[in-house]
LOPA-595741 format. One record per residue: residue number from 1; residue in three letters; chain; x negated, y, z negated of N, C-alpha, C in turn. Coordinates in steps of 0.05 Angstrom, whole numbers. Atoms other than C-alpha are relative to their C-alpha. Layout:
<atoms>
{NUM,"Ala","A",{X,Y,Z},{X,Y,Z},{X,Y,Z}}
...
</atoms>
This chain:
<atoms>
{1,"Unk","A",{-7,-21,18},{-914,-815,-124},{4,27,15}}
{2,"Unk","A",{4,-36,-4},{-937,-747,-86},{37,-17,33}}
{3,"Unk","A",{-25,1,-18},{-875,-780,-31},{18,7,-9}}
{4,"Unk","A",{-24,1,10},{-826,-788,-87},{5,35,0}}
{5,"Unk","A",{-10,-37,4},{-837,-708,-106},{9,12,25}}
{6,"Unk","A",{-11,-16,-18},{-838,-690,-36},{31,-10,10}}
{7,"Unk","A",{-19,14,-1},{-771,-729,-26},{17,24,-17}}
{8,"Unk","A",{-13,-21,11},{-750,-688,-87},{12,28,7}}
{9,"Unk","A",{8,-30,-22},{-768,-618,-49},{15,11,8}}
{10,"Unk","A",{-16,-5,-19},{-736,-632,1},{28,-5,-6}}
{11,"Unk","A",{-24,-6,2},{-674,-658,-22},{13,29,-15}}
{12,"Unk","A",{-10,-32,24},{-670,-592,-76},{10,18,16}}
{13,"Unk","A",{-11,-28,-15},{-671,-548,-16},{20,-2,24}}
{14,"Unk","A",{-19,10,-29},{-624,-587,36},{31,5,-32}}
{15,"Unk","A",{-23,-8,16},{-576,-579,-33},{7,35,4}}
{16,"Unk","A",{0,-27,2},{-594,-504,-46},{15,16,30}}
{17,"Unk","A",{-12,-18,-15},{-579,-487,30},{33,-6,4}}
{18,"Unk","A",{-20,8,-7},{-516,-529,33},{25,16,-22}}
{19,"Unk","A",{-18,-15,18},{-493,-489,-26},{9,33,5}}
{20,"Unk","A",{0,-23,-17},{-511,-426,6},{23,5,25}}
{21,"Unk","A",{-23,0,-22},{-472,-443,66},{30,2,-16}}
{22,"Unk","A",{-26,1,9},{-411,-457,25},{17,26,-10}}
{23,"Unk","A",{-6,-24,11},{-411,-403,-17},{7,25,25}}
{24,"Unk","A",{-7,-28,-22},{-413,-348,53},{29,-14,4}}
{25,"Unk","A",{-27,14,-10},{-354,-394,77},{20,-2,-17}}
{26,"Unk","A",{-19,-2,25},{-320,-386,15},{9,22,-5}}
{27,"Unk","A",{-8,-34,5},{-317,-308,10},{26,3,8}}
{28,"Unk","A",{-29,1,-8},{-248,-321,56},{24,-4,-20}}
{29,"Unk","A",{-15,18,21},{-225,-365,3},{4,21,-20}}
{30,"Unk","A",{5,-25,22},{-239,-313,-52},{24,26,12}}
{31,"Unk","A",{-7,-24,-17},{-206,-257,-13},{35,-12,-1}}
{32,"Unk","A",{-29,11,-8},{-135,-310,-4},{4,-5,-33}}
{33,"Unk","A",{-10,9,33},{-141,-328,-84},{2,30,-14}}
{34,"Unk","A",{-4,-26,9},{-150,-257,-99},{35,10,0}}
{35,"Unk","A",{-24,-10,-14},{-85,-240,-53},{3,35,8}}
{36,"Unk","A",{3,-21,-9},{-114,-174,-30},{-28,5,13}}
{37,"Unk","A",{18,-9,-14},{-165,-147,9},{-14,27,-9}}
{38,"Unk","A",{18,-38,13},{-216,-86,-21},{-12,11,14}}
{39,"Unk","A",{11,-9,-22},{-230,-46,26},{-14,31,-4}}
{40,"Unk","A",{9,-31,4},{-283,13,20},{8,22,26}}
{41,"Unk","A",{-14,-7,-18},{-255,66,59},{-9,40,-6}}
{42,"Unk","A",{-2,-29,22},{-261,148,59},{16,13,3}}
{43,"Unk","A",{-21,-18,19},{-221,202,34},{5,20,9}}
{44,"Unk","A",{6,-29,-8},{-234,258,63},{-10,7,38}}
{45,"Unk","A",{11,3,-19},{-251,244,138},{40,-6,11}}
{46,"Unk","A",{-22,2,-27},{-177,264,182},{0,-22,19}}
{47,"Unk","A",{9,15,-17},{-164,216,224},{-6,-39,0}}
{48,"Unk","A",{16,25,-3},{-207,155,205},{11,-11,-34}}
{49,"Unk","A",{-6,7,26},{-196,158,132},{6,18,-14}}
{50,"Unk","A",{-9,-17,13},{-157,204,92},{28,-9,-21}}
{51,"Unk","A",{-17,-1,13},{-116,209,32},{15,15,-6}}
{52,"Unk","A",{-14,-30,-12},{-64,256,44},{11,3,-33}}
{53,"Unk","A",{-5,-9,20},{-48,293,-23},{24,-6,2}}
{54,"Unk","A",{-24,2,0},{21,296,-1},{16,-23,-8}}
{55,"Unk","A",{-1,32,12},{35,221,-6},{-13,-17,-17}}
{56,"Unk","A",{19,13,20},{-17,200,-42},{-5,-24,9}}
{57,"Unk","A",{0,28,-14},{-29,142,11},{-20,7,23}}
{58,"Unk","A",{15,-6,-14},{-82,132,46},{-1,-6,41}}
{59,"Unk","A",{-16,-15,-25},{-82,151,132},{-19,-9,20}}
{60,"Unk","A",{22,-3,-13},{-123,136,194},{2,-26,11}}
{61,"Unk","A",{4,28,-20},{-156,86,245},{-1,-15,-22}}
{62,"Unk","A",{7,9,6},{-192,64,198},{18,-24,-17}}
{63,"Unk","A",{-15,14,21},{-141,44,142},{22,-17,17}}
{64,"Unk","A",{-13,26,-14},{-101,8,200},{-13,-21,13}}
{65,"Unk","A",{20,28,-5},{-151,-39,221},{-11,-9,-29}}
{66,"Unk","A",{-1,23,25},{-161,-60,149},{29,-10,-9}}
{67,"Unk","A",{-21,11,6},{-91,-67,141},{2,-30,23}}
{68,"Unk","A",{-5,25,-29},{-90,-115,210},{-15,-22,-19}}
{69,"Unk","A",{17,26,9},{-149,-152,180},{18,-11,-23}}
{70,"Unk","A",{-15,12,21},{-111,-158,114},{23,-23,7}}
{71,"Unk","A",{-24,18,-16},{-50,-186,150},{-11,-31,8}}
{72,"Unk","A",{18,19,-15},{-97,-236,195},{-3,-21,-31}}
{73,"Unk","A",{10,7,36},{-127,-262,120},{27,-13,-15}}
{74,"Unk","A",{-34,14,25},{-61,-269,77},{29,-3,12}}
{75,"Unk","A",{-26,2,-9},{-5,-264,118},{15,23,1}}
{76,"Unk","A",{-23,-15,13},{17,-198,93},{-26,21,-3}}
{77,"Unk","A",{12,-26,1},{-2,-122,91},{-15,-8,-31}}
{78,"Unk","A",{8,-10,22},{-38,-123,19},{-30,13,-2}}
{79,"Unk","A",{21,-19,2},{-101,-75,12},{0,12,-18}}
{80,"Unk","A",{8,-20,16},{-132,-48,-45},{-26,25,9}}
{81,"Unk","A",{6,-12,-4},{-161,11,-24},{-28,26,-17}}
{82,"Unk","A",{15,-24,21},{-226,55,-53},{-24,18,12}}
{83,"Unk","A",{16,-26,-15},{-259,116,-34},{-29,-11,4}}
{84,"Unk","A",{30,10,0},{-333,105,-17},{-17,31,18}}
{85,"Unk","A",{14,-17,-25},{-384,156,18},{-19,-6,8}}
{86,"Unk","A",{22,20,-23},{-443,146,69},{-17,-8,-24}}
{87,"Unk","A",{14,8,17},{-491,135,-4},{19,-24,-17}}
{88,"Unk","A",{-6,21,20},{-442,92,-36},{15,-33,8}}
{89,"Unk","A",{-14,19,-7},{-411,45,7},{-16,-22,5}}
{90,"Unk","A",{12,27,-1},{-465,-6,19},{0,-17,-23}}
{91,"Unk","A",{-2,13,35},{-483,-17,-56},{28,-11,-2}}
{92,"Unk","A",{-25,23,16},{-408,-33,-70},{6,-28,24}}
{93,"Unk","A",{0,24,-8},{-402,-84,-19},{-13,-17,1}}
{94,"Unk","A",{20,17,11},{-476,-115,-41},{11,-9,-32}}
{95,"Unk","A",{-6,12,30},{-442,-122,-114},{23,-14,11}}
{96,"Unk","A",{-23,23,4},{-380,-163,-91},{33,40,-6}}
{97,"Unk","A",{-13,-11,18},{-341,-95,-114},{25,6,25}}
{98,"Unk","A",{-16,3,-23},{-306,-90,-37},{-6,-16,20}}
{99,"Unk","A",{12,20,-15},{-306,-140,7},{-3,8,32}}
{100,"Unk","A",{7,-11,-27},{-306,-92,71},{-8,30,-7}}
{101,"Unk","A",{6,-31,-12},{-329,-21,95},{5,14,22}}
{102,"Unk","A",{-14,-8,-29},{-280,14,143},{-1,28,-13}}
{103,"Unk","A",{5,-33,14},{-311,90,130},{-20,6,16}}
{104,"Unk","A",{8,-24,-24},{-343,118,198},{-36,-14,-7}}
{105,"Unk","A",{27,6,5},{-406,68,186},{-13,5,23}}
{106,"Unk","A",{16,2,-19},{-453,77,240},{-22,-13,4}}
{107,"Unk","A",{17,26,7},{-483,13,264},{-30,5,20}}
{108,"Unk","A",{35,-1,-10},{-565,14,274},{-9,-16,-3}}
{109,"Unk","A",{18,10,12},{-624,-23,276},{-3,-12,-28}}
{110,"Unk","A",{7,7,29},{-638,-16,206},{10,-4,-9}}
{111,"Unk","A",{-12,3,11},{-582,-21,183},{16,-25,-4}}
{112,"Unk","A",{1,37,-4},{-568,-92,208},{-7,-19,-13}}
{113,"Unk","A",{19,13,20},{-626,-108,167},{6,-4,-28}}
{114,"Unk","A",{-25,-2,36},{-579,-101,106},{28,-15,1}}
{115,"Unk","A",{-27,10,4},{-509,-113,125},{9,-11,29}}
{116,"Unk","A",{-10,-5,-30},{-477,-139,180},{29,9,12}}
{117,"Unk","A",{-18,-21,-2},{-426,-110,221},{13,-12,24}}
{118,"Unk","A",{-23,12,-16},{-364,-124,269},{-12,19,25}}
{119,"Unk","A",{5,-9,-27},{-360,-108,342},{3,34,-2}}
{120,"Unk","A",{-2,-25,-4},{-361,-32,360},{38,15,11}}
{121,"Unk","A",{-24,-22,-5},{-290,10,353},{14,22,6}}
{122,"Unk","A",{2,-30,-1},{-306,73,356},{-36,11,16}}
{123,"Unk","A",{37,-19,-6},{-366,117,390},{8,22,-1}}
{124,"Unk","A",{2,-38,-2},{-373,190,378},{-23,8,-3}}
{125,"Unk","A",{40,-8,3},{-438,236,379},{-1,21,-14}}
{126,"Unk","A",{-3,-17,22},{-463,275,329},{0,32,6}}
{127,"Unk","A",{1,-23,-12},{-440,356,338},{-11,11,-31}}
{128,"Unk","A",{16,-23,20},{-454,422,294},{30,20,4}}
{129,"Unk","A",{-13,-20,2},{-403,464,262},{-6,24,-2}}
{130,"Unk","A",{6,-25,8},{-410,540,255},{21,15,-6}}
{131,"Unk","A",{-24,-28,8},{-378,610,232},{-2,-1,34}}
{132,"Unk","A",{1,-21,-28},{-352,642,293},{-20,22,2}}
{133,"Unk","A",{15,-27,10},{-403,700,309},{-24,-11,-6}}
{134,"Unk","A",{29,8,5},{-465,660,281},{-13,-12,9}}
{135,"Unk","A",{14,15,-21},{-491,621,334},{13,-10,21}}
{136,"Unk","A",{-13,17,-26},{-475,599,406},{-15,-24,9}}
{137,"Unk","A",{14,23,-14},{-520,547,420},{-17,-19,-31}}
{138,"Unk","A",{12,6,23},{-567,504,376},{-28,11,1}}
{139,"Unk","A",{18,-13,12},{-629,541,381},{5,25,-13}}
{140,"Unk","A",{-11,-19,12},{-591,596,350},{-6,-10,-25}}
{141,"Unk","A",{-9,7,28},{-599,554,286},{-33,4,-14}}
{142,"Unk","A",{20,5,6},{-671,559,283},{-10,25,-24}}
{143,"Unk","A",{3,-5,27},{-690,574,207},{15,3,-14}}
{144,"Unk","A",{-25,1,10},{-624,564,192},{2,-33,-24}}
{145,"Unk","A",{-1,25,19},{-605,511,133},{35,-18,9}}
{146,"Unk","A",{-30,17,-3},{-545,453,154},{-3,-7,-22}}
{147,"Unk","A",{-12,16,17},{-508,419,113},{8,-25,14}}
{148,"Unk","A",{-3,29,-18},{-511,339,123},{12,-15,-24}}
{149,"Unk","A",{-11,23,13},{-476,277,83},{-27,-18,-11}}
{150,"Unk","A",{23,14,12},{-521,240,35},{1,-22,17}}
{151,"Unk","A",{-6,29,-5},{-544,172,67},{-1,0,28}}
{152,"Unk","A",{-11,14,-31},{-516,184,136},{-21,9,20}}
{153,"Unk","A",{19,-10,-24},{-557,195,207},{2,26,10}}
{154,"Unk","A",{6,-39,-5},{-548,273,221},{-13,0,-4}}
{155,"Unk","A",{19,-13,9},{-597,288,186},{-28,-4,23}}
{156,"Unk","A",{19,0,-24},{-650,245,226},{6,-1,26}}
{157,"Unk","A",{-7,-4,-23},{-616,253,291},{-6,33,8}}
{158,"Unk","A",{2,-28,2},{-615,333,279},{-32,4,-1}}
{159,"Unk","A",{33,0,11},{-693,323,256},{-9,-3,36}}
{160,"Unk","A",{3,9,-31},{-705,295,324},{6,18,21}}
{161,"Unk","A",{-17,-22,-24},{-661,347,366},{-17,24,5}}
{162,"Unk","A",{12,-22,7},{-703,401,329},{-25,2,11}}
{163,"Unk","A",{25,-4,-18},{-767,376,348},{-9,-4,28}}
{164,"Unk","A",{-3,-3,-21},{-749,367,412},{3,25,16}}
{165,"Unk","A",{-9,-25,-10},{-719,434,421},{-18,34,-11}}
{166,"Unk","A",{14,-30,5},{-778,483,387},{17,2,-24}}
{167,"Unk","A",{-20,-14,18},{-731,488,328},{-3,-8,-25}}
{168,"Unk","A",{17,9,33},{-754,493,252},{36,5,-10}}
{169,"Unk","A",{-25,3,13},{-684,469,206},{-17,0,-26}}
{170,"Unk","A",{-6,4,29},{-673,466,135},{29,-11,-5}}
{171,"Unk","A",{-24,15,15},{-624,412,103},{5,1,-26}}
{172,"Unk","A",{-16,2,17},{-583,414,49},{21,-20,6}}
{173,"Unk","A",{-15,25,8},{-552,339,28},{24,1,-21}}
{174,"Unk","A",{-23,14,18},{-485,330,0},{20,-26,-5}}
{175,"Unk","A",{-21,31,2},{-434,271,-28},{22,3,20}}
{176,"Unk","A",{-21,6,-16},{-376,286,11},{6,27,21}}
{177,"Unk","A",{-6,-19,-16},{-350,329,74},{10,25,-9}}
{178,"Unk","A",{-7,-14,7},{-303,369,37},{-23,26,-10}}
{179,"Unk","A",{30,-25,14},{-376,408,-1},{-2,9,12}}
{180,"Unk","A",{20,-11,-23},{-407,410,64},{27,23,14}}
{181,"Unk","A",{-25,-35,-2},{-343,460,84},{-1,18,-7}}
{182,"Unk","A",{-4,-28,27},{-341,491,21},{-27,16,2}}
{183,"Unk","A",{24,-9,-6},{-417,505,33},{-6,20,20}}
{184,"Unk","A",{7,-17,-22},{-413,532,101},{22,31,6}}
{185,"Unk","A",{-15,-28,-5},{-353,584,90},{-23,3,-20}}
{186,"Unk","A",{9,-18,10},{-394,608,27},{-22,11,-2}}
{187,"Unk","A",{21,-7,-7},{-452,618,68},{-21,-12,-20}}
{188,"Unk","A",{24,10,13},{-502,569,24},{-18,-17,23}}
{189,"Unk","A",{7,10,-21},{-502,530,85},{-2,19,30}}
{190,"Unk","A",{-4,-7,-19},{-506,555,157},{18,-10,24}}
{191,"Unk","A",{-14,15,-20},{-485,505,206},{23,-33,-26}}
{192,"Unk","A",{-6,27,26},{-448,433,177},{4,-23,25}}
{193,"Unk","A",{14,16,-25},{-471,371,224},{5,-23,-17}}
{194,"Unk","A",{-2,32,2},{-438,299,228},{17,-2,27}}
{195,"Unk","A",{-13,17,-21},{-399,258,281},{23,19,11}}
{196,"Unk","A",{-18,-23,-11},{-350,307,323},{22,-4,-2}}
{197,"Unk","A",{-25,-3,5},{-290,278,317},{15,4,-40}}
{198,"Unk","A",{-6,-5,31},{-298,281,237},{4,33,-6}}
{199,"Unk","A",{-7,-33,-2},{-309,358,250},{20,12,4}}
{200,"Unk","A",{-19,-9,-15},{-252,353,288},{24,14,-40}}
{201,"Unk","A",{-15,-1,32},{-213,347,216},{2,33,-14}}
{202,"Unk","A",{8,-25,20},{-249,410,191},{4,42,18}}
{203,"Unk","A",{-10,-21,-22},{-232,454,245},{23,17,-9}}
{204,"Unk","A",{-26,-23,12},{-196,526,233},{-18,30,15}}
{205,"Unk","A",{10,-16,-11},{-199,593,259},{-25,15,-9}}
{206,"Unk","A",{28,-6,6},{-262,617,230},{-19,-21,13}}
{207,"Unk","A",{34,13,-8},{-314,563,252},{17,-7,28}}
{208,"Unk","A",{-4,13,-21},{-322,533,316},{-23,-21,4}}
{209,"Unk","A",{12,22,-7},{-367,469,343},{-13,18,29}}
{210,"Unk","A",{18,-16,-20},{-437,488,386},{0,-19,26}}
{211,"Unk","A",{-4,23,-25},{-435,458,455},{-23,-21,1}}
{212,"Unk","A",{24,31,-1},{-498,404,441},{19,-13,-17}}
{213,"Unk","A",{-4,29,4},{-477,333,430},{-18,-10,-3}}
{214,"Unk","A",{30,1,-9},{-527,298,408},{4,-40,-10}}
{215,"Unk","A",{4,37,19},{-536,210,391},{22,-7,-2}}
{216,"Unk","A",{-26,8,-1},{-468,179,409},{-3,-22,-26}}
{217,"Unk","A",{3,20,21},{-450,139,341},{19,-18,1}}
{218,"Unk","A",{-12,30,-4},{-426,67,340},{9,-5,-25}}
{219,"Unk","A",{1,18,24},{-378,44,285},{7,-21,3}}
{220,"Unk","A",{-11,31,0},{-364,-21,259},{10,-4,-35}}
{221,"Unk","A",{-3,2,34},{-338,-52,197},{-26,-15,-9}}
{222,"Unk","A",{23,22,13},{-389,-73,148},{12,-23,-18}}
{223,"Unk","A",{-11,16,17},{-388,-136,112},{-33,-13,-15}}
{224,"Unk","A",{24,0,26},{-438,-168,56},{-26,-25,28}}
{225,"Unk","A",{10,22,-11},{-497,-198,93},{-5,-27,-4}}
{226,"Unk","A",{-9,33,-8},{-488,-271,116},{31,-13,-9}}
{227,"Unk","A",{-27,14,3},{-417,-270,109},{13,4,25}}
{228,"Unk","A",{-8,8,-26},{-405,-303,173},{31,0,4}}
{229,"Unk","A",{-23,12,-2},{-335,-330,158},{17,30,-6}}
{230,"Unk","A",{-10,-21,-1},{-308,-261,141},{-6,22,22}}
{231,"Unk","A",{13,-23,-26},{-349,-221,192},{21,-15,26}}
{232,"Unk","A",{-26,7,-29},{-300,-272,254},{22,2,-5}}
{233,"Unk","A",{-29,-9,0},{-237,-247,221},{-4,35,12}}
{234,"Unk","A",{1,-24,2},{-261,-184,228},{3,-2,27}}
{235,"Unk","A",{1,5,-21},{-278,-191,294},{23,-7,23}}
{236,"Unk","A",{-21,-4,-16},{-220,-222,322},{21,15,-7}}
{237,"Unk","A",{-13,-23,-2},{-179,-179,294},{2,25,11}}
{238,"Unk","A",{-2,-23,-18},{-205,-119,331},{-1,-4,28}}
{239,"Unk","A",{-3,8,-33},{-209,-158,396},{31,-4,-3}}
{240,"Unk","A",{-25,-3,-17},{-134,-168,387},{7,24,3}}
{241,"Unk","A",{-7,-29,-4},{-120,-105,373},{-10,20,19}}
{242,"Unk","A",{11,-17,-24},{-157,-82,433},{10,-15,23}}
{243,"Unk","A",{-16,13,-17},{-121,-130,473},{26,13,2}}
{244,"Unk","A",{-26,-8,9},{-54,-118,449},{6,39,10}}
{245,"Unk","A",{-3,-31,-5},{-65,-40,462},{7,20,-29}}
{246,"Unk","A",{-7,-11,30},{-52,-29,388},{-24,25,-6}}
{247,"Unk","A",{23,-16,13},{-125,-7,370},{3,41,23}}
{248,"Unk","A",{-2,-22,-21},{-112,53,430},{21,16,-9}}
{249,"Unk","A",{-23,-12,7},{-46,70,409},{-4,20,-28}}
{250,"Unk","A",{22,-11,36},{-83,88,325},{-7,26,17}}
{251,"Unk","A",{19,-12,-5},{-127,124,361},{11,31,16}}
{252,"Unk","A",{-22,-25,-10},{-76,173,400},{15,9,-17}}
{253,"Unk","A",{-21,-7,28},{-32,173,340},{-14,26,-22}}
{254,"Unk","A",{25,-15,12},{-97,206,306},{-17,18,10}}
{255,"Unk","A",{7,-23,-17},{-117,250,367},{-26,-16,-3}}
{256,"Unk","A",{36,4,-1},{-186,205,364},{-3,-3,37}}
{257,"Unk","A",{11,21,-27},{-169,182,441},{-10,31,24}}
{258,"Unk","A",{3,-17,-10},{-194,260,462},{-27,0,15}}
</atoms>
């Protein structure tokens, strides 16, 4: 008797994982019956991801390496496209709601522990915008309040810099880059601190960028954890495209290869 149950057990859970497996290996499938690709992406980041008012179409590395992948997948450019920022883009690809995240993720530790993520595309390190006139360096900033992106690593990278450097900050967290702008011309903020080439975007004759660099950041695409069979499209698609010279070519097109 106590054999037959364990017999039972065991077969229940050699079912359960074999279903598990199928189902990750199936997300491809889903993705080709769909006949589009959903790709979280952002909006407001020159460059990597932008939606240019003018066209009303969205611009960047980013949005051409989901188009490649799309291609790779169905045969054919199709991408549905939707804004996301550093707080919202995990959640929608834990609900099923996009099945990628090409939006300046920066892959960590911990963050592994959640999602996983394609080879490395991009590296940049996190800088510090300012007014002209209000600071030359970064201990210039000390009792000063930045402005950082909900969610993303500035914040504790900057935390770190500070106590390294003698330097007491104050943060102020917002949803999207555009705030953190609007914040720092109307003086609520002081400085405005994320990834340098995203600054690059925000750049004009009033502010300028302080010469510290600080935590070179690694992106990757995210995809839903244990979806293996989607995570090796991803994959080879940016090794061809780094073969090919394509992914380099984006990247000059977009002034990222500075």
């Amino acid at each position: 008797m106590k054999k037959s149950i364990v017999r039972l057990i065991v077969t229940g859970v050699m079912v359960l994982c074999a279903m598990s497996v199928f189902a990750k290996s199936n997300e491809v499938d889903k993705i080709k019956k769909a006949g589009v690709l959903k790709v979280g992406c952002k909006e407001d980041v020159p460059g990597y991801g932008y939606l240019n008012p003018a066209t009303n179409q969205h611009e960047g590395l980013e949005i051409e390496i989901a188009k490649a992948i799309s291609k790779k997948i169905l045969g054919k450019e199709s991408v549905k496209f939707t804004g996301v920022t550093a707080k919202t883009r995990g959640p929608l690809v834990d609900t099923g709601e996009i099945d990628i995240v090409a939006a300046t993720f920066t892959v960590t530790d911990e963050r592994r522990k959640l999602w996983d993520f394609s080879t490395i595309y991009m590296q940049d390190p996190v800088a510090i915008m300012v007014k002209k006139g209000s600071a030359a360096s970064f201990k210039d900033l000390n009792g000063k309040t930045v402005g950082v992106a909900q969610a993303a690593t500035s914040k504790k990278i900057l935390e770190a810099a500070a106590k390294e450097a003698g330097v007491s900050l104050k943060f102020s967290e917002y949803a999207t880059y555009p705030e953190i702008k609007a914040a720092l011309d109307s003086g609520r903020v002081q400085a405005f601190c994320v990834d340098s080439s995203i600054l690059a975007g925000y750049i004009e004759d009033s502010v300028m960028l302080l010469p510290e660099k600080y935590s070179p950041q690694n992106y990757g695409i995210c995809v839903k954890k244990g979806n293996a069979a989607l995570l090796k499209i991803v994959n080879e698609t940016i090794a061809e495209m780094e073969k090919s010279g394509e992914l380099a070519a984006i990247k000059a097109k977009f002034n990222l290869d500075k």
